[in-house]
gemmi code that builds the backbone of each chain (N, CA, C; Angstrom):
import gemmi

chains = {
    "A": [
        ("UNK", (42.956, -96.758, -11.072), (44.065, -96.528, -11.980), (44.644, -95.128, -11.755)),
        ("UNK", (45.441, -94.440, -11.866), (46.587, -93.857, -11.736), (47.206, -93.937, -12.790)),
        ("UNK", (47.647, -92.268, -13.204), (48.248, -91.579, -13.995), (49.504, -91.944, -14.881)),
        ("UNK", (49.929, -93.344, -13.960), (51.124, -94.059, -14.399), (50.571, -95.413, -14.990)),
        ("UNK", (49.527, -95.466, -15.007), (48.742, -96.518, -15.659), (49.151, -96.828, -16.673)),
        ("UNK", (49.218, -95.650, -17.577), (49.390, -95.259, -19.250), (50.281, -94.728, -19.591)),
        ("UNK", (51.723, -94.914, -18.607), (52.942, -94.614, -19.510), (53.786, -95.976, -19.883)),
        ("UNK", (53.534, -95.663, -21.029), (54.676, -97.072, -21.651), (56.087, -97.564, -21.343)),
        ("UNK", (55.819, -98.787, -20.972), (57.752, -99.237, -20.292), (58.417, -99.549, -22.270)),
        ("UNK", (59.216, -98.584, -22.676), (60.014, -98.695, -23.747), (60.416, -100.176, -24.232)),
        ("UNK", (60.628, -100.681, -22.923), (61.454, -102.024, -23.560), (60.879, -103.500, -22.850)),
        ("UNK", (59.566, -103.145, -23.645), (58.880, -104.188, -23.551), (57.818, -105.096, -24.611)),
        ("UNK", (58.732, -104.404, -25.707), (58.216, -104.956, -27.296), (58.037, -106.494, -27.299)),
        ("UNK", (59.144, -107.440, -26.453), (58.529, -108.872, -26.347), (58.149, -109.742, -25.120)),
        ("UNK", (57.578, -108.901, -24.471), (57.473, -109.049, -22.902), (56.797, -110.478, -22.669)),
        ("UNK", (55.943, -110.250, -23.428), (55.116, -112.037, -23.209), (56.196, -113.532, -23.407)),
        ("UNK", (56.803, -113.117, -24.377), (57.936, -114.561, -25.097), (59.141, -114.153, -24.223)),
        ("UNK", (59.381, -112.899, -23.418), (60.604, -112.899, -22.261), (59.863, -113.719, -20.729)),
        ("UNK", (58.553, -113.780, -20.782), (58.218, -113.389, -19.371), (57.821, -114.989, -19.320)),
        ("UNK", (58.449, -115.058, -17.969), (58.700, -116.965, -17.408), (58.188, -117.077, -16.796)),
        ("UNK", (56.828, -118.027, -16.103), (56.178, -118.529, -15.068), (57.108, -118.840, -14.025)),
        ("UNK", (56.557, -118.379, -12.884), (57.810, -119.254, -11.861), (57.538, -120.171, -11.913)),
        ("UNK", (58.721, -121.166, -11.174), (58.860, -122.360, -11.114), (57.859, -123.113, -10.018)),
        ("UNK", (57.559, -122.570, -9.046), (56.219, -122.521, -8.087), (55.173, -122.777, -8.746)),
        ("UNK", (54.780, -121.565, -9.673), (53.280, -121.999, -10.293), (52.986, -122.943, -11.807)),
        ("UNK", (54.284, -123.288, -11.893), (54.080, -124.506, -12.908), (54.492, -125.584, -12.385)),
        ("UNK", (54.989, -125.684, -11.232), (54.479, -126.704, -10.206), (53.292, -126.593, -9.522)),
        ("UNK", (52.418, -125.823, -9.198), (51.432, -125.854, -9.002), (50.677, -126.342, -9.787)),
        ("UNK", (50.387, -125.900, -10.784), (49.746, -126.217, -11.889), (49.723, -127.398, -12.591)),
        ("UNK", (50.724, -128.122, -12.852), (51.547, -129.261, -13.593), (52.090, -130.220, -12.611)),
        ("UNK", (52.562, -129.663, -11.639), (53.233, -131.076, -10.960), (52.743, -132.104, -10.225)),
        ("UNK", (53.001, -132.562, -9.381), (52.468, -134.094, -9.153), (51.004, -133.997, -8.312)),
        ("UNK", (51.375, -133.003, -7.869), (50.525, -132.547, -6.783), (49.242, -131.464, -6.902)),
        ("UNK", (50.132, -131.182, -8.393), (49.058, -130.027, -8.430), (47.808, -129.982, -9.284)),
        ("UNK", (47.885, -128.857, -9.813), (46.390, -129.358, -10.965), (45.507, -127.945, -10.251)),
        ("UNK", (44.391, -127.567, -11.322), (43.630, -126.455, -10.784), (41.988, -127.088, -9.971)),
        ("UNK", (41.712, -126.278, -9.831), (40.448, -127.100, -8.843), (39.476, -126.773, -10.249)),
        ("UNK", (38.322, -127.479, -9.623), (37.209, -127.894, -10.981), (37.037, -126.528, -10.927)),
        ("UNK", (36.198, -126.497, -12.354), (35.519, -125.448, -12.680), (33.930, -125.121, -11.784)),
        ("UNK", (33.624, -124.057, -11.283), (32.459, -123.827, -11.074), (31.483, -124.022, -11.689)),
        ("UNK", (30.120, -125.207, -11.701), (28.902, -125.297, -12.855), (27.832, -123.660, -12.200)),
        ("UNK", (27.987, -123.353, -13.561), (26.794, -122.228, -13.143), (25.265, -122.941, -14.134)),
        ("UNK", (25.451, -123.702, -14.916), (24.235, -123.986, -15.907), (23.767, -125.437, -16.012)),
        ("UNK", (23.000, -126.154, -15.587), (23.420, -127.701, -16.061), (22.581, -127.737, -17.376)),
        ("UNK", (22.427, -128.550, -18.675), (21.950, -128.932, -19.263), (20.328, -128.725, -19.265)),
        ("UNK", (19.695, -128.160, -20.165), (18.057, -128.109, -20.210), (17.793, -127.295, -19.143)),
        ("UNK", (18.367, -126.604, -18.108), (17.987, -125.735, -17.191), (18.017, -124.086, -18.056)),
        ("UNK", (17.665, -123.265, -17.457), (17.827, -121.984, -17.687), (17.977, -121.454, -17.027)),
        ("UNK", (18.032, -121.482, -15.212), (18.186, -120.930, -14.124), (19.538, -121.121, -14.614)),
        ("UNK", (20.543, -120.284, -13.544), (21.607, -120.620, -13.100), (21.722, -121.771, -11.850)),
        ("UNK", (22.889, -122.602, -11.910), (22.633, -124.019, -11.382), (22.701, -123.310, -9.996)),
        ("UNK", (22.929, -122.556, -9.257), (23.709, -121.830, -7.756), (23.434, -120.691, -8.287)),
        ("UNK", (23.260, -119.671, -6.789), (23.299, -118.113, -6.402), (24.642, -117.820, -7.080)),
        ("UNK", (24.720, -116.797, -7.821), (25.934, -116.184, -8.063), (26.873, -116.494, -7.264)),
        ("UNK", (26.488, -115.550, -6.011), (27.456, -115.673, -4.592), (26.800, -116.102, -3.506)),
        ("UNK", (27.843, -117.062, -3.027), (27.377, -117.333, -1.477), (26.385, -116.635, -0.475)),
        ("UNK", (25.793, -117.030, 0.019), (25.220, -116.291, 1.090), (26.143, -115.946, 2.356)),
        ("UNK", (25.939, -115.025, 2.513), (26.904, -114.447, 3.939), (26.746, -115.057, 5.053)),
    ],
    "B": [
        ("UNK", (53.465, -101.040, -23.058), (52.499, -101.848, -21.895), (52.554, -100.961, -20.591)),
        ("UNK", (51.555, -100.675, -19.974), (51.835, -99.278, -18.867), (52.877, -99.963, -17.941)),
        ("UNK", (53.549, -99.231, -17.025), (54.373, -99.304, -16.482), (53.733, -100.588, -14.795)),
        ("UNK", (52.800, -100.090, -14.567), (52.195, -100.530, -13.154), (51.136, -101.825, -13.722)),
        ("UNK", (50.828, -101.979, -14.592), (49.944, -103.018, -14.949), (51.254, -103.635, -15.100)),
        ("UNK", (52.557, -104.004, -16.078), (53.094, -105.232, -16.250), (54.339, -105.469, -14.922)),
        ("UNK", (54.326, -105.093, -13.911), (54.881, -104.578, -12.944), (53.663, -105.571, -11.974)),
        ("UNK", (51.962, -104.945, -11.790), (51.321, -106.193, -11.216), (51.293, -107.610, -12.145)),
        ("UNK", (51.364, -107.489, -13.507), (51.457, -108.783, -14.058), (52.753, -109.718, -13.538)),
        ("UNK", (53.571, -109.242, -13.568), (54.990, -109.836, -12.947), (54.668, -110.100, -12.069)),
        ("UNK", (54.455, -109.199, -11.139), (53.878, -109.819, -9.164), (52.909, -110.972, -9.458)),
        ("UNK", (51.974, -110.984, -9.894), (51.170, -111.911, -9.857), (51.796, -113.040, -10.736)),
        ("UNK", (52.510, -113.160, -11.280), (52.643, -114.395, -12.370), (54.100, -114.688, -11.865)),
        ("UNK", (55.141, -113.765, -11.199), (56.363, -114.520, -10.456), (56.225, -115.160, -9.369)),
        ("UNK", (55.180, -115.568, -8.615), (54.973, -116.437, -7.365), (53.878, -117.324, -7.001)),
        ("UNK", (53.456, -117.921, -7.021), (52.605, -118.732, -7.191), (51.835, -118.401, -5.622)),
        ("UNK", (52.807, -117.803, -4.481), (51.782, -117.483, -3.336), (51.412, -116.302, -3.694)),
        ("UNK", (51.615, -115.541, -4.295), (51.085, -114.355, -5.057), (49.679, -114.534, -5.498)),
        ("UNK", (49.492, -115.341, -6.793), (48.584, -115.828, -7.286), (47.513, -117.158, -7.185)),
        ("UNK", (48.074, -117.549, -6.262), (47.258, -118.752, -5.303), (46.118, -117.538, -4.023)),
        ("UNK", (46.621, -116.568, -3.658), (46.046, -115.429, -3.018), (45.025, -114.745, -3.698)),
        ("UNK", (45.631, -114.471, -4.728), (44.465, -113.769, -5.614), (43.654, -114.923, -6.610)),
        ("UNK", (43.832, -116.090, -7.083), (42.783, -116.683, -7.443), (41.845, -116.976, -6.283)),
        ("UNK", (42.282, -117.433, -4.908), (41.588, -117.658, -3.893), (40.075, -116.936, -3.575)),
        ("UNK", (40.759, -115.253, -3.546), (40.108, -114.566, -3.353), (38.912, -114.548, -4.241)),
        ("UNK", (39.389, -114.786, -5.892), (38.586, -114.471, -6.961), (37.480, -115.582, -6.920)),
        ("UNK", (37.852, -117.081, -6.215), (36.937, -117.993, -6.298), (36.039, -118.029, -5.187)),
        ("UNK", (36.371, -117.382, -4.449), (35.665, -117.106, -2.890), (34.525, -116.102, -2.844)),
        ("UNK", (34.654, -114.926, -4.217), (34.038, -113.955, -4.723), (33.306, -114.298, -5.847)),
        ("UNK", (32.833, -115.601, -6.031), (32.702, -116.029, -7.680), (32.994, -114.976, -8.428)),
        ("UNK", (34.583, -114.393, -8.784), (35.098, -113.667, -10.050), (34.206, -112.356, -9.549)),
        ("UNK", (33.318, -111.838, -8.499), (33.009, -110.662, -8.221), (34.255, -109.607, -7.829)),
        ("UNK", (34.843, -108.657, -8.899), (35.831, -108.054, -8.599), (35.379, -106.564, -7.013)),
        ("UNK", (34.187, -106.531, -7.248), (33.940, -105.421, -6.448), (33.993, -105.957, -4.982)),
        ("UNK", (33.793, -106.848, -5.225), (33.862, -107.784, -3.254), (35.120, -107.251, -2.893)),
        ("UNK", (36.268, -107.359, -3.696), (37.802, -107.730, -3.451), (38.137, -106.158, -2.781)),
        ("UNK", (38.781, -106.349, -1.841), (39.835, -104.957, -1.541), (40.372, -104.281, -2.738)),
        ("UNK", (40.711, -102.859, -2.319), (41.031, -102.160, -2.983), (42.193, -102.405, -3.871)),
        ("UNK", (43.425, -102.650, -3.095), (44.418, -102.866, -3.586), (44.139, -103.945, -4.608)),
        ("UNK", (43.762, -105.266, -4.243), (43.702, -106.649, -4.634), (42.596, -106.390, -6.359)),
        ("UNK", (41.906, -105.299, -5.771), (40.947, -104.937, -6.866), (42.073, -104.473, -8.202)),
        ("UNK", (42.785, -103.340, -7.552), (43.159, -102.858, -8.954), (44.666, -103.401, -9.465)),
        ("UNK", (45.027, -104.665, -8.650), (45.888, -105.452, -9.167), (45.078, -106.273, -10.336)),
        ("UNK", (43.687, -106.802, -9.552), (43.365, -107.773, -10.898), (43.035, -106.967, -12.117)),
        ("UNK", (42.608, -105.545, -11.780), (42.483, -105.179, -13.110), (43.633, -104.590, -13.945)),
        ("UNK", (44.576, -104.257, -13.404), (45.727, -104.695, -14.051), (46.287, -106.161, -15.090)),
        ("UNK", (46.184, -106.595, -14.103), (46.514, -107.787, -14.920), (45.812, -108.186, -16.353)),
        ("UNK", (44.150, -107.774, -15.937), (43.265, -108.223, -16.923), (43.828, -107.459, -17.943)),
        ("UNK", (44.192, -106.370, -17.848), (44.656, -105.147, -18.929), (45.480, -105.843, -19.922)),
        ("UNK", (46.713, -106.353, -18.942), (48.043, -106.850, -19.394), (47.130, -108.097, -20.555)),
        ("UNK", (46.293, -108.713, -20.268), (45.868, -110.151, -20.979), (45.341, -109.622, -21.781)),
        ("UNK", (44.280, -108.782, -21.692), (43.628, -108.196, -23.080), (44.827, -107.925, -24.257)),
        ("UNK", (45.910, -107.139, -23.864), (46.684, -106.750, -24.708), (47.895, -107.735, -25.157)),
        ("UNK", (47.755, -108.878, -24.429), (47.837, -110.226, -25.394), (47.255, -110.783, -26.189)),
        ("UNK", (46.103, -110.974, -25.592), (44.856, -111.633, -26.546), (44.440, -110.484, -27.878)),
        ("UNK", (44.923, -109.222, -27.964), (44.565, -108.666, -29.343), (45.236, -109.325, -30.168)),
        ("UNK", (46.057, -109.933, -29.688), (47.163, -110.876, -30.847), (46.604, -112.358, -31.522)),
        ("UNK", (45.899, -112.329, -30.437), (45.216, -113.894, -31.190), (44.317, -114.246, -31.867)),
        ("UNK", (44.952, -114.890, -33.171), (43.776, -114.470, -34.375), (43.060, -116.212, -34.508)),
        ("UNK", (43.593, -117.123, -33.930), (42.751, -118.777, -34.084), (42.974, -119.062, -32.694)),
        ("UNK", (42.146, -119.946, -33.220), (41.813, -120.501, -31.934), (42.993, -121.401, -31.050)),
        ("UNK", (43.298, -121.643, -29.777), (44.148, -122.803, -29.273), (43.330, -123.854, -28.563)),
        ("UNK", (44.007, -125.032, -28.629), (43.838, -126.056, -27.652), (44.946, -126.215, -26.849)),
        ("UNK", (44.440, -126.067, -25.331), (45.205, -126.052, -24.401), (44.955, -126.873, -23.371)),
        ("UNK", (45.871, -127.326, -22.728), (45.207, -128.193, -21.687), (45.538, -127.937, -19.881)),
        ("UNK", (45.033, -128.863, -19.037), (45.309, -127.863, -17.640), (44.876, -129.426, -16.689)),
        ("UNK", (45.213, -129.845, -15.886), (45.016, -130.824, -15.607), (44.502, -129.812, -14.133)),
        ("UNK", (42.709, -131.128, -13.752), (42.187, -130.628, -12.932), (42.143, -131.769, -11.170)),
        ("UNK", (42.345, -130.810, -10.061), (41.900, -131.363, -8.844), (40.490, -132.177, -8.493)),
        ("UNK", (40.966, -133.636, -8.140), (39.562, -134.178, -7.818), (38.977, -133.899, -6.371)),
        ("UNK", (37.730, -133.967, -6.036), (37.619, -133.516, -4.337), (37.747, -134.698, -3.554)),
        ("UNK", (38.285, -134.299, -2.629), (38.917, -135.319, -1.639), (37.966, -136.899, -1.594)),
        ("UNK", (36.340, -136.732, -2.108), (35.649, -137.634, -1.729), (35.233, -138.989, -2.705)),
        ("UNK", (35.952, -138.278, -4.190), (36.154, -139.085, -4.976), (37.399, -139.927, -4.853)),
        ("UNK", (37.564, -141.202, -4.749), (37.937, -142.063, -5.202), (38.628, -142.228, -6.550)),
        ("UNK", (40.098, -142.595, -6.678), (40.607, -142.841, -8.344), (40.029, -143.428, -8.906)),
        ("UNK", (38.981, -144.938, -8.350), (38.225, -145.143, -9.904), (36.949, -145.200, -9.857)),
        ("UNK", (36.542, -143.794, -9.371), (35.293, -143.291, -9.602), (35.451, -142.422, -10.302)),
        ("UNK", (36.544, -141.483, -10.746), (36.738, -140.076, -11.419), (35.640, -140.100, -12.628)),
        ("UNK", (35.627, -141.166, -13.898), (35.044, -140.708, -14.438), (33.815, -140.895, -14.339)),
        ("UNK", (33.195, -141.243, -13.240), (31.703, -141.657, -13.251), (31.476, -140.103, -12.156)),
        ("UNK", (32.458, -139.344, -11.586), (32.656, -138.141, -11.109), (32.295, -137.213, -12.245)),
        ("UNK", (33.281, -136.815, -13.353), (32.986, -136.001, -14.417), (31.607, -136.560, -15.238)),
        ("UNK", (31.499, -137.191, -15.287), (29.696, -137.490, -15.738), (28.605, -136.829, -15.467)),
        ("UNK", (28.812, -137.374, -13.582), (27.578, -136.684, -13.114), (28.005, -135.134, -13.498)),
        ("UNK", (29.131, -134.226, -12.885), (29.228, -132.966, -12.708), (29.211, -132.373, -13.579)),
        ("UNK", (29.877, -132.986, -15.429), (30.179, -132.024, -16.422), (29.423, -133.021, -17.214)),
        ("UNK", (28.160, -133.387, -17.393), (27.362, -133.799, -18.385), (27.725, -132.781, -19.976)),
        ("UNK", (27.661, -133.437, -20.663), (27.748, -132.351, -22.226), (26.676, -131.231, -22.110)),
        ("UNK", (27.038, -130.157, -22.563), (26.050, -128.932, -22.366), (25.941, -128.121, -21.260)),
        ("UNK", (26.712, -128.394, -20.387), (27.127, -128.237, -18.392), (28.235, -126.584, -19.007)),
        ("UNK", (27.040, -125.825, -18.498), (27.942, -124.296, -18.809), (29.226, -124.191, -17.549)),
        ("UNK", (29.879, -123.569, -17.220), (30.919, -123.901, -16.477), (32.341, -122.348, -16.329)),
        ("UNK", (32.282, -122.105, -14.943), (33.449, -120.909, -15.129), (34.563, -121.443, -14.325)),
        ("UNK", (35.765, -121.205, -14.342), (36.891, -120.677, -14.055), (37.094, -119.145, -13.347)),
        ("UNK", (36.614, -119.286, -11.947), (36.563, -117.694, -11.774), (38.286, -117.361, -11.706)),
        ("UNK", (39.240, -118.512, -11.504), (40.843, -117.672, -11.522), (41.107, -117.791, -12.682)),
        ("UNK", (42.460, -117.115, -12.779), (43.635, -117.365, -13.731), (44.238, -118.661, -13.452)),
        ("UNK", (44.174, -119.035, -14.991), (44.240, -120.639, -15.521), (45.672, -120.947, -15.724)),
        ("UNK", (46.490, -121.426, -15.267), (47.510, -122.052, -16.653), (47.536, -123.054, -17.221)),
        ("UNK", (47.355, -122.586, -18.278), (47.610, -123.904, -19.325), (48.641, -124.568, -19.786)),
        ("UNK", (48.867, -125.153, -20.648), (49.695, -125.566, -22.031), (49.321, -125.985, -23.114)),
        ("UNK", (50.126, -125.767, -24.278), (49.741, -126.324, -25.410), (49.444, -127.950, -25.626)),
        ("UNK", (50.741, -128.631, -24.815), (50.925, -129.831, -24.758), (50.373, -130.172, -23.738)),
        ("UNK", (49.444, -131.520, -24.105), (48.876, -132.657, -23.255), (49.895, -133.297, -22.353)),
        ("UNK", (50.755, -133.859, -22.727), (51.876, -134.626, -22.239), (52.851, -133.877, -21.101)),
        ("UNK", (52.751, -132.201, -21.623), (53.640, -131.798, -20.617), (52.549, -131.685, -19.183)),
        ("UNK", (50.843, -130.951, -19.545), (50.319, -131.309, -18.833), (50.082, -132.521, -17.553)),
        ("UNK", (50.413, -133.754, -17.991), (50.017, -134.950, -17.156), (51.014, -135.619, -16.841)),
        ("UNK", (52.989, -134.890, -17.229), (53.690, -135.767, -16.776), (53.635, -136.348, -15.840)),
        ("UNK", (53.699, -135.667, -14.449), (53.706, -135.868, -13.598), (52.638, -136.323, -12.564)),
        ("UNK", (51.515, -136.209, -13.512), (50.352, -136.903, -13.091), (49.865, -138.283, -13.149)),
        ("UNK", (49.375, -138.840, -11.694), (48.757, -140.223, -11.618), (47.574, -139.791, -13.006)),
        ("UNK", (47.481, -141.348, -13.770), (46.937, -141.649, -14.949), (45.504, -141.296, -14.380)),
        ("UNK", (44.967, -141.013, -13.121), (43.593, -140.928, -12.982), (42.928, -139.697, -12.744)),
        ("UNK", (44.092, -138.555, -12.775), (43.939, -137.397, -12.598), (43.517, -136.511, -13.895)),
        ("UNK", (42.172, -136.151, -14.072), (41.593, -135.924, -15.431), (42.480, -134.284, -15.637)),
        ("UNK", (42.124, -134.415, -17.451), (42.607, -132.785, -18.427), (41.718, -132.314, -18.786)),
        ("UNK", (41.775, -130.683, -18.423), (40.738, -130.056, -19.246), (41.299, -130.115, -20.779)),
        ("UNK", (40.275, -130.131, -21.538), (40.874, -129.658, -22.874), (39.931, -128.417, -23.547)),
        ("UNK", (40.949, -127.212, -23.627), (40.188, -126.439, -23.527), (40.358, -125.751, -24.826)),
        ("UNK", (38.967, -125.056, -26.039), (39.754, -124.706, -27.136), (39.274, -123.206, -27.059)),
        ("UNK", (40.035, -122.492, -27.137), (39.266, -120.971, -27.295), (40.875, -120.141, -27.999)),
        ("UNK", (40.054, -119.053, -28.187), (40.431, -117.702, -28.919), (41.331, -116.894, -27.560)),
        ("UNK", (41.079, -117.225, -26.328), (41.607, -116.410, -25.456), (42.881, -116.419, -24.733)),
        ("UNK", (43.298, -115.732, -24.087), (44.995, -116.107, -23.002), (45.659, -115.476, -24.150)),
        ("UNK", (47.301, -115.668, -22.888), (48.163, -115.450, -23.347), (48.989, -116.283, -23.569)),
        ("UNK", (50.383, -116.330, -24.569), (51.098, -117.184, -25.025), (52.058, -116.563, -23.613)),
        ("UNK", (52.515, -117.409, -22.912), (54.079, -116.812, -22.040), (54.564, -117.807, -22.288)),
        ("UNK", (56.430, -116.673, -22.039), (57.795, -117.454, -22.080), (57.739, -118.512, -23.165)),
        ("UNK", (58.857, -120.144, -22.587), (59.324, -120.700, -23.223), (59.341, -122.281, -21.711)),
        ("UNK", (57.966, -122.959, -22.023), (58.139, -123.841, -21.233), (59.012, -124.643, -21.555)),
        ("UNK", (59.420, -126.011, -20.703), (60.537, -127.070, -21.509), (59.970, -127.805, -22.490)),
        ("UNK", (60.507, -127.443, -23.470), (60.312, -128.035, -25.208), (60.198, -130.002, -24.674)),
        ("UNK", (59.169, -130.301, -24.941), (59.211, -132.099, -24.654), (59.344, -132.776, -26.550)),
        ("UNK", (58.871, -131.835, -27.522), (58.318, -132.101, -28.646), (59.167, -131.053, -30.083)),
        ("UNK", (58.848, -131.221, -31.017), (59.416, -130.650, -31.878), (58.633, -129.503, -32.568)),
        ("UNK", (57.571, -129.761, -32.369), (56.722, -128.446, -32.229), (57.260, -126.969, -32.202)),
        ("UNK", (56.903, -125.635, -32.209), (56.662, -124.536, -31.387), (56.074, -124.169, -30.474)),
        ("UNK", (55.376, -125.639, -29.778), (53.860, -125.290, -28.735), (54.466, -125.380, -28.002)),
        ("UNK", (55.926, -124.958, -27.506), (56.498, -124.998, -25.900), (56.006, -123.584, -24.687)),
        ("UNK", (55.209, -123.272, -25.184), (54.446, -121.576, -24.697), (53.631, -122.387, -23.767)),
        ("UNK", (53.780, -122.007, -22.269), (52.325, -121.657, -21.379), (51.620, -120.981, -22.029)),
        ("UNK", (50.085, -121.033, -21.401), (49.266, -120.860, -21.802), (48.142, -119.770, -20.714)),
        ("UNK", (47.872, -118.703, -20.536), (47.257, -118.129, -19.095), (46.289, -118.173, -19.588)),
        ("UNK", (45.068, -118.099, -19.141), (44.087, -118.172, -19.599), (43.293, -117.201, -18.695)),
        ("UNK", (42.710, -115.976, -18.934), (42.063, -115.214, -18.415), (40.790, -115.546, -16.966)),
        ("UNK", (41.106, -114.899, -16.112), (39.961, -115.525, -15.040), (38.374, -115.186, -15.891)),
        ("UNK", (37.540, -115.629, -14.887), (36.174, -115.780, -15.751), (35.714, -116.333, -16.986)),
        ("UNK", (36.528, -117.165, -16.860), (36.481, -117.787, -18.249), (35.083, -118.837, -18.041)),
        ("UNK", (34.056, -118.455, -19.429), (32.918, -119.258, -19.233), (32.721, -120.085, -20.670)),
        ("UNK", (32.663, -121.873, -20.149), (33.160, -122.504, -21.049), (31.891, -123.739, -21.209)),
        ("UNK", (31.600, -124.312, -22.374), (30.830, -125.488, -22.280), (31.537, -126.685, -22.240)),
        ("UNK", (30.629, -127.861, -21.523), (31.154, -128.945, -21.419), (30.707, -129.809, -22.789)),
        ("UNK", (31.656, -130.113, -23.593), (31.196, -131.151, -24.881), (31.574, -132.579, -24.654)),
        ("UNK", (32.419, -132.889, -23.723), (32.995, -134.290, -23.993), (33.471, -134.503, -22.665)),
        ("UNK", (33.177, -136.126, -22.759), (34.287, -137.191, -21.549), (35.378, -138.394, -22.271)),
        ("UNK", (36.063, -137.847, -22.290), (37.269, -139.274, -23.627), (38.365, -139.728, -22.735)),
        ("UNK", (38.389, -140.458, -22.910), (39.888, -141.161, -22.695), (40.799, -141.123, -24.281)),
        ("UNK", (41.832, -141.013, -23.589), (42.776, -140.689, -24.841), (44.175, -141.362, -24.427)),
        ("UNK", (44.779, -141.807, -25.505), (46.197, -142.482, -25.164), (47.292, -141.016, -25.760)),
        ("UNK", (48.189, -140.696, -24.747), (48.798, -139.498, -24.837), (50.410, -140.217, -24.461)),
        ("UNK", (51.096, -139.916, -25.363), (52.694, -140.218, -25.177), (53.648, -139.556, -24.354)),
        ("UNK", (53.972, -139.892, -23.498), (54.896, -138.976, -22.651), (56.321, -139.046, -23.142)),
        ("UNK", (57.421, -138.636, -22.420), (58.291, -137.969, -22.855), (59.210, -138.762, -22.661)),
        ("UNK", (59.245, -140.052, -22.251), (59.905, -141.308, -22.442), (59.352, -142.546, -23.678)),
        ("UNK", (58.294, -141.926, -24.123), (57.790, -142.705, -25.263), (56.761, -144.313, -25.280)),
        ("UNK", (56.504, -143.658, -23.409), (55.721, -144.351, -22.893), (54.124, -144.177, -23.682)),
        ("UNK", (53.214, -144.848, -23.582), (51.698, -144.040, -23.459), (50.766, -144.492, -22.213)),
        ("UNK", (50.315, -143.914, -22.527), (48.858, -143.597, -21.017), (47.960, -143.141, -21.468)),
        ("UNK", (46.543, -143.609, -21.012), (45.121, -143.464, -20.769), (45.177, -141.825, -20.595)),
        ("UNK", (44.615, -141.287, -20.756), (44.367, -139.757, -20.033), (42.701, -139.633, -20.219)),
        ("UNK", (42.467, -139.352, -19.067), (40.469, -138.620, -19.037), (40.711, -137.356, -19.308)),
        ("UNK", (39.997, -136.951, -19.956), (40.059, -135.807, -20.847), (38.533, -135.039, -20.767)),
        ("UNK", (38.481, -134.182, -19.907), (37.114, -133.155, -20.213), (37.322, -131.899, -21.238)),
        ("UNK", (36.902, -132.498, -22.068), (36.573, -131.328, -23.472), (35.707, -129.955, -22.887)),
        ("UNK", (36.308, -128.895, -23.307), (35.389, -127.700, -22.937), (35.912, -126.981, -24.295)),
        ("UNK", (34.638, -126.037, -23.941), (34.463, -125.151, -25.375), (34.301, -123.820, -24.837)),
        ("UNK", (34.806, -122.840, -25.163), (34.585, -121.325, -24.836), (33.094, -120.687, -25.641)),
        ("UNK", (32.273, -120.041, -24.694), (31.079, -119.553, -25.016), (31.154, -118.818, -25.470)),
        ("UNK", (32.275, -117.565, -25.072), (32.136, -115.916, -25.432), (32.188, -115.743, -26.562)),
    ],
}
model = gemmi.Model(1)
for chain_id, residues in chains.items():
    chain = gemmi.Chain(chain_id)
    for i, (resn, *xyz) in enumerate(residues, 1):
        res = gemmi.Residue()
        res.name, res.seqid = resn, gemmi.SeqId(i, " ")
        for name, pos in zip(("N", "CA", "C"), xyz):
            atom = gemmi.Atom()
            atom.name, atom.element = name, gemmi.Element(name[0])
            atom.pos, atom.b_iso = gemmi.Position(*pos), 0.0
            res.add_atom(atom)
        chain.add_residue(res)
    model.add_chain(chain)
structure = gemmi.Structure()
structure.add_model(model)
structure.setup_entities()
């Protein structure tokens, strides 16, 4: 982070309800084709391990 | 909102090869931010910044939904004997990217073959963005982002009859998840 981290843009009181997904990633997301990939299982049921290594092996 | 955090929030949330790059990375890293390059590093933590300081806003909970990819080896009418084995109830479960959601089911699966399952996801977290296309009379026309790392339980496998926007209905498989944090 950098010093400009923490200066406030003035005119951005409704930035979330201005700010539009592109049209790309709600086609990605939503369209015919798209959709997100499964979720990663880290736990199954009655286990206590984690289901998988955190991370891959190299 | 700092100047360079909603500046990477924009980069990342105006392009979908933008953010198809950086979830990539994030799922390739299971959500390990320190793996990631420098740059790529302090974009995501930017962003995360930008979401936190959405999510101070959210005081109940949402249900949102996100329709998910089957792997190439499933078969359409094996899906739900697919989510069975993989998301049994109690099946802890992350999201190492950034999610989008919606409020609406229907806008979720328009465009989706009836065999292509929904998360249904209820938590306290994300952000409300913009102004998706209103299908309903509602206020729930808001995307929905949903913070990467998101760690969620599996409660349910349902089929549900969901009305689309011709006043049709359809079957929808529906994986219920629940937020842990």
């Amino acid at each position: 982070m950098t010093a400009d981290d923490s200066r406030p843009d003035p005119a951005d009181a409704d930035f979330f309800a201005r700010f539009t997904l592109s049209d790309d990633i709600r086609a990605a997301a939503f369209g015919a084709a798209g959709g997100t990939p499964p979720p990663r299982v880290i736990r199954r049921p009655g286990r206590t391990e984690p289901d998988r290594p955190e991370k891959p092996a190299p | 909102m700092p100047v360079r955090a909603k500046a990477a929030f924009s980069r990342v949330f105006g392009s979908n090869t933008e953010l198809r790059s950086i979830n990539d990375e994030l799922a390739a890293n299971v959500g390990d931010i320190a793996e990631l390059d420098d740059s790529t590093r302090l974009t995501v933590q930017r962003v995360d910044r930008v979401i936190a300081m959405a999510e101070a806003h959210n005081i109940a909970d949402n249900i949102v939904y996100t329709p998910i990819q089957v792997p190439a080896g499933v078969n359409s009418g094996n899906v739900q004997g697919w989510l069975k084995n993989s998301f049994a109830d109690g099946t802890e479960v992350n999201f190492d990217r950034y999610t989008i959601s919606t409020h609406e089911m229907s806008q979720a699966t328009q465009h989706h073959p009836q065999w292509r399952p929904v998360c249904e996801i209820v938590t306290r977290r994300g952000a409300y963005v913009g102004k998706a296309p209103k299908t309903n009379d509602t206020n729930s026309n808001a995307d929905h982002l949903l913070p990467r790392g998101m760690q969620l339980r599996c409660i349910g496998i349902k089929t549900v009859p969901v009305m689309s926007r011709d006043g049709t209905v359809q079957s929808r498989l529906v994986l219920q998840l629940e937020d842990t944090q």
